[in-house]
C-alpha positions as CSV (number, residue, x, y, z in Angstrom):
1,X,150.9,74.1,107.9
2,X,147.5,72.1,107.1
3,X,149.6,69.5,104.7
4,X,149.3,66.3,107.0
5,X,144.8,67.0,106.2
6,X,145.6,67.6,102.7
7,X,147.1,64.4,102.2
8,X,145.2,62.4,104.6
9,X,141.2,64.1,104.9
10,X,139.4,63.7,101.3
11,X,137.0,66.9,103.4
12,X,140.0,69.0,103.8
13,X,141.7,68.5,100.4
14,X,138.2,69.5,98.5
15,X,138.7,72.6,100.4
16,X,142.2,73.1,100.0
17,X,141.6,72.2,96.0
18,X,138.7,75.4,96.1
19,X,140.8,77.6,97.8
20,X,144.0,76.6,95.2
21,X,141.4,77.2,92.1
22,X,140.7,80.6,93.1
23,X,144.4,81.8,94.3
24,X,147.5,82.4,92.2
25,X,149.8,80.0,91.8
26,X,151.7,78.1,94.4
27,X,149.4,79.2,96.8
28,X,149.1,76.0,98.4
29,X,152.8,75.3,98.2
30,X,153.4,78.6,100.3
31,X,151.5,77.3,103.2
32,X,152.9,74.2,103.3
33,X,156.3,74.7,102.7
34,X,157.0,78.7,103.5
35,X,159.7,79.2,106.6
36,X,158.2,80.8,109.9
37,X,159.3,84.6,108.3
38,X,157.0,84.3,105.3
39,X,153.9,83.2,107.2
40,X,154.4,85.9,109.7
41,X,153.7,88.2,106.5
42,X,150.1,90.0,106.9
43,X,149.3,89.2,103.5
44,X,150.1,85.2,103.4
45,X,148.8,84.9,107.1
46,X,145.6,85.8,106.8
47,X,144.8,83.8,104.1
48,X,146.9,80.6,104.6
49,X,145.5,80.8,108.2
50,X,141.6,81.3,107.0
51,X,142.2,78.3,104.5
52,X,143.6,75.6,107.0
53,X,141.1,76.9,109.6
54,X,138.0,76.0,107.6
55,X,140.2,72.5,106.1
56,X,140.4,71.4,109.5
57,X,136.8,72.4,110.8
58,X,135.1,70.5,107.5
59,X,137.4,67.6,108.4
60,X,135.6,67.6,111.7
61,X,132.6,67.8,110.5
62,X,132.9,65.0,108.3
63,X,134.2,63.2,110.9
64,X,131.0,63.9,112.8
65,X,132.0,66.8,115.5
66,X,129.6,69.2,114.3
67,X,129.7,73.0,116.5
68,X,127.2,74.1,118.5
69,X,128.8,77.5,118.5
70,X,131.3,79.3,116.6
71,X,133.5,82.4,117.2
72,X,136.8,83.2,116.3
73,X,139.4,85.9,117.6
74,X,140.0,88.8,115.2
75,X,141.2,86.7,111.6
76,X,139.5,83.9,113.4
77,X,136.2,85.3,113.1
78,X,136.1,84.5,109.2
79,X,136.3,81.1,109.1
80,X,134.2,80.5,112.2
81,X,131.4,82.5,110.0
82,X,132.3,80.1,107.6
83,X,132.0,77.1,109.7
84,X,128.9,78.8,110.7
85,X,127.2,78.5,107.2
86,X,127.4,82.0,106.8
87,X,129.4,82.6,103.8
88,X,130.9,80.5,101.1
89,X,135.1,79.8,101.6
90,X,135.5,81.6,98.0
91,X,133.8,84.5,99.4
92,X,135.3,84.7,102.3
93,X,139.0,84.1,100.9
94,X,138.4,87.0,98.3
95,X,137.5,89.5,101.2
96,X,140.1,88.5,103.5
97,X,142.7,88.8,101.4
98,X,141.6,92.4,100.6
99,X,141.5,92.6,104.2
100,X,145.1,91.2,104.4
101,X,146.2,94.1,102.1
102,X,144.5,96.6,103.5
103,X,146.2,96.2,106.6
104,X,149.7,96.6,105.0
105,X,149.0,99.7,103.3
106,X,149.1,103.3,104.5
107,X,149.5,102.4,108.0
108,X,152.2,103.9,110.2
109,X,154.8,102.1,112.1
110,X,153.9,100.4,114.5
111,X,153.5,97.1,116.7
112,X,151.6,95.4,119.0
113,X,152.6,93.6,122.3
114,X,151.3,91.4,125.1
115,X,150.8,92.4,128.4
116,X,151.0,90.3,131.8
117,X,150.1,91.0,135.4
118,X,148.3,94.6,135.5
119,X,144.8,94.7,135.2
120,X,143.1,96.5,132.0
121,X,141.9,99.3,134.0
122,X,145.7,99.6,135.3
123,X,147.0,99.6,131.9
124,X,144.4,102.4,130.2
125,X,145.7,104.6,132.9
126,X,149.5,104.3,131.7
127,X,149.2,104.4,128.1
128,X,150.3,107.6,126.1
129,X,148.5,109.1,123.1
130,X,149.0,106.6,120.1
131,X,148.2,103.5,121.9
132,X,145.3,101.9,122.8
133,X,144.1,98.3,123.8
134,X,143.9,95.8,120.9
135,X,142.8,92.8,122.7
136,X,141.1,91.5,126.3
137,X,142.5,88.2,126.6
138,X,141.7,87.2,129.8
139,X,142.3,89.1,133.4
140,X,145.8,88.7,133.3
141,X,146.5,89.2,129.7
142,X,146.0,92.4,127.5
143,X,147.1,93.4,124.0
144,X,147.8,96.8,123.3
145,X,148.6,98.3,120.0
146,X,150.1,101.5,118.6
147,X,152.3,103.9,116.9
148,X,156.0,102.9,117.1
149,X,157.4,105.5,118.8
150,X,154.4,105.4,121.6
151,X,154.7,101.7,122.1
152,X,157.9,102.0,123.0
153,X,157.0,104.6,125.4
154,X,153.8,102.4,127.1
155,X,156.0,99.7,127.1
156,X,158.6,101.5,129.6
157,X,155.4,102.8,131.4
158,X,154.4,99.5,132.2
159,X,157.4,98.5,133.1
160,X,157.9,100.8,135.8
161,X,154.4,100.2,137.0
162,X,155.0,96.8,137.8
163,X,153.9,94.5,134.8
164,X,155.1,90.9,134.9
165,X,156.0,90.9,131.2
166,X,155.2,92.8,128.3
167,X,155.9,91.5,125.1
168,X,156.9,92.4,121.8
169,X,154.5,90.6,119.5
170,X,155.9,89.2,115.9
171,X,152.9,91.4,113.3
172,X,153.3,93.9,111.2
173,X,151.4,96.8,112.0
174,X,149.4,98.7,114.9
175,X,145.9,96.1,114.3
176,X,142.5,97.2,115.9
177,X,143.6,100.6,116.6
178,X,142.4,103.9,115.2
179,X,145.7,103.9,112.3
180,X,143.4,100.7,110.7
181,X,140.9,104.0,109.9
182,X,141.7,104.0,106.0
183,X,141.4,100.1,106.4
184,X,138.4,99.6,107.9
185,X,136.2,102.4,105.7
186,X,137.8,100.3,102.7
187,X,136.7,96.9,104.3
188,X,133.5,98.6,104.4
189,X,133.2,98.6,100.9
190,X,134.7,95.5,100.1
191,X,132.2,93.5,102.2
192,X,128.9,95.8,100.8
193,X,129.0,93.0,97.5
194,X,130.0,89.9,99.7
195,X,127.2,87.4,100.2
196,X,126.1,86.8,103.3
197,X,122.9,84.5,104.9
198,X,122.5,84.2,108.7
199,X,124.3,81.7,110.3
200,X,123.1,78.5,110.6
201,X,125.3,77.9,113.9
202,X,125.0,80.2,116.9
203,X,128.0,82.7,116.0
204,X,129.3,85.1,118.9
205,X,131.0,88.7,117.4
206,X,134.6,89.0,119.2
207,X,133.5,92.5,118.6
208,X,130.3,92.7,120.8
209,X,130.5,89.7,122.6
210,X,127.5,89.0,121.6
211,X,125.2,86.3,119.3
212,X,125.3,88.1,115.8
213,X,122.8,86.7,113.4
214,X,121.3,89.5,110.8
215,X,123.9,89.5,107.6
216,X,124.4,93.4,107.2
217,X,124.9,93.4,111.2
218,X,127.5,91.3,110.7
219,X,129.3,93.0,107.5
220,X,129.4,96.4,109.5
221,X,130.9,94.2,112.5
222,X,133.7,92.6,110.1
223,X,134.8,95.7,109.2
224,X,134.3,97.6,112.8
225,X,136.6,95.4,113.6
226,X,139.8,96.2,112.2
227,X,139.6,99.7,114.7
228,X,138.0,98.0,118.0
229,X,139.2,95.7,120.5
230,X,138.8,92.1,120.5
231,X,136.6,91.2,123.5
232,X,138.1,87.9,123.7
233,X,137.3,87.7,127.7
234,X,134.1,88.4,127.1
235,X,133.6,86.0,124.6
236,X,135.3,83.3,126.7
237,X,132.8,84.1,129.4
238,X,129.5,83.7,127.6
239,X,130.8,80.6,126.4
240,X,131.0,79.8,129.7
241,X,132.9,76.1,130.9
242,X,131.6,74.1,127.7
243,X,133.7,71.8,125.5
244,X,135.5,74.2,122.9
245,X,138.0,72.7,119.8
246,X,140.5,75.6,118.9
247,X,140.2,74.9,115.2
248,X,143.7,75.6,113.6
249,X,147.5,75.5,114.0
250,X,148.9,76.6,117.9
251,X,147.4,76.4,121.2
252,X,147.0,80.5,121.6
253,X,143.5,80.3,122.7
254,X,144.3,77.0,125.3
255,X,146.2,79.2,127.1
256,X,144.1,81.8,127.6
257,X,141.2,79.6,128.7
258,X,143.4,78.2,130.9
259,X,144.2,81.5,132.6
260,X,140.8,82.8,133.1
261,X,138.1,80.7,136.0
262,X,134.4,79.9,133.5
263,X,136.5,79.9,130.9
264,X,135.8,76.8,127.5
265,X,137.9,73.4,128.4
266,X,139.2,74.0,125.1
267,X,141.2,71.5,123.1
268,X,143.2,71.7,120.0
269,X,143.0,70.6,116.6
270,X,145.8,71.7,114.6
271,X,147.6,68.7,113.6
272,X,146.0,65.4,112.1
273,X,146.9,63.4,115.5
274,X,144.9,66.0,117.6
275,X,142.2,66.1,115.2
276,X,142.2,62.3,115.6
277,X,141.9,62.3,119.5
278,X,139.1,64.4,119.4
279,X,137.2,62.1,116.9
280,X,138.4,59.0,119.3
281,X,137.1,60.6,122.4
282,X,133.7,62.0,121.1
283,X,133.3,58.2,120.2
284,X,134.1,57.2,123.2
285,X,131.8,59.5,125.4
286,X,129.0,58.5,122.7
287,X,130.0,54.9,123.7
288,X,129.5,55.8,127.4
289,X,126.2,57.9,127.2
290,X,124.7,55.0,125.6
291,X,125.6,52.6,128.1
């Protein structure tokens, strides 16, 4: 994961370099090289994910595709504050990986999974104590998040009440719901000595769904977040039908935008080919507009 703009973007390697000089050893070597298992891991995610995520947006930068906007979904929202100008990477790695391991500790059982083809009013109605919504992903896609002995019974629920799918998702806890408590009021007081400035680039809380721009606004937000829902539909909306680069390995958020009407025409850029395209087209529209 991220190796192909290590070895190829001088941008990305400086900040693959920064990230290796603050991290134990053979950090780097665990995002390139770990098996599927060991990056599912809460405490490897996170920060192999925030690391490529920022390599890949400074490679894009460099090459000249500068954002307009930023936002991110849940983990995402660190680096796009960091793409934003509104923390350093070496800040933001130290806090996300007390973040990381916050979220694997005193937490029950539990799980996560994806649900298709009931509205979200349809699927608050259903679900039994211990579960809750984690994430609004589009109008035919909702997250919801729980205990594992109640997300077992939600998931027969919904079911029965007609649900297209619901899916099992591959994580390691119950994320954004109230068991993240102990987390969260931790976070709190992790983020209370991290820098932060306003952002320099627009940046939209999955949180609010709102532009977020005073620092201590957005410290409460960070950690906030680890209990509320992701208001990803929202956020897709006051985007609105603009150009949008998912920065960052798989095409997750693609697919939601392509589920939801108003939603970004969102492209990817998680491999050095993709990142390529995008650098070939923005060219070639530059090309055209100055025709």
């Amino acid at each position: 994961m991220g190796k192909d703009f290590h070895d190829r973007s001088p941008a990305a390697r400086e900040i693959f370099e920064r990230a290796a000089a603050v991290s134990e050893p053979g950090f780097l070597d665990r995002i390139f090289h770990s098996d599927q298992d060991a990056l599912n891991q809460t405490q490897l995610a996170q920060p192999a994910l925030l690391v490529v995520q920022i390599a890949i947006a400074t490679h894009l930068k460099a090459r000249g595709l500068r954002p307009s906007v930023c936002a991110g979904h849940s983990l995402g929202e660190i680096p796009a504050l960091v793409a934003a100008d509104a923390c350093e990477l070496e800040d933001a790695l130290r806090f996300t990986r007390a973040r990381a391991r916050l979220m694997s500790e005193n937490v029950p059982q539990g799980g996560m999974a994806a649900v298709l083809g009931l509205t979200p009013e349809a699927i608050v109605s259903l679900l039994p104590d211990g579960v809750q919504i984690a994430n609004y992903n589009g109008p035919d896609q909702t997250i919801i998040t729980g205990r594992a002995d109640a997300l077992a019974a939600a998931i027969a629920a919904l079911d029965a009440a007609g649900a297209k799918r619901v899916i099992p998702l591959k994580v390691s806890g119950p994320f954004h719901s109230q068991y993240m408590q102990p987390a969260a009021d931790e976070m709190r007081r992790v983020l209370a000595d991290v820098p932060f400035r306003a952002p320099q680039t627009p940046f939209i809380s999955s949180v609010t769904a709102m532009e977020e721009s005073n620092p201590a606004r957005i410290r409460q937000l960070l950690a906030e977040q680890l209990v509320r829902p992701v208001l990803w539909t929202d956020v897709m909306r006051r985007i609105g039908p603009a150009d949008a680069v998912e920065v960052g390995p798989g095409n997750v958020l693609r697919g939601l935008a392509r589920r939801m009407d108003g939603a970004p025409r969102v492209r990817g850029a998680g491999t050095w080919d993709q990142a390529e395209a995008l650098v070939a087209q923005a060219a070639q529209d530059g090309e055209a507009s100055n025709a």
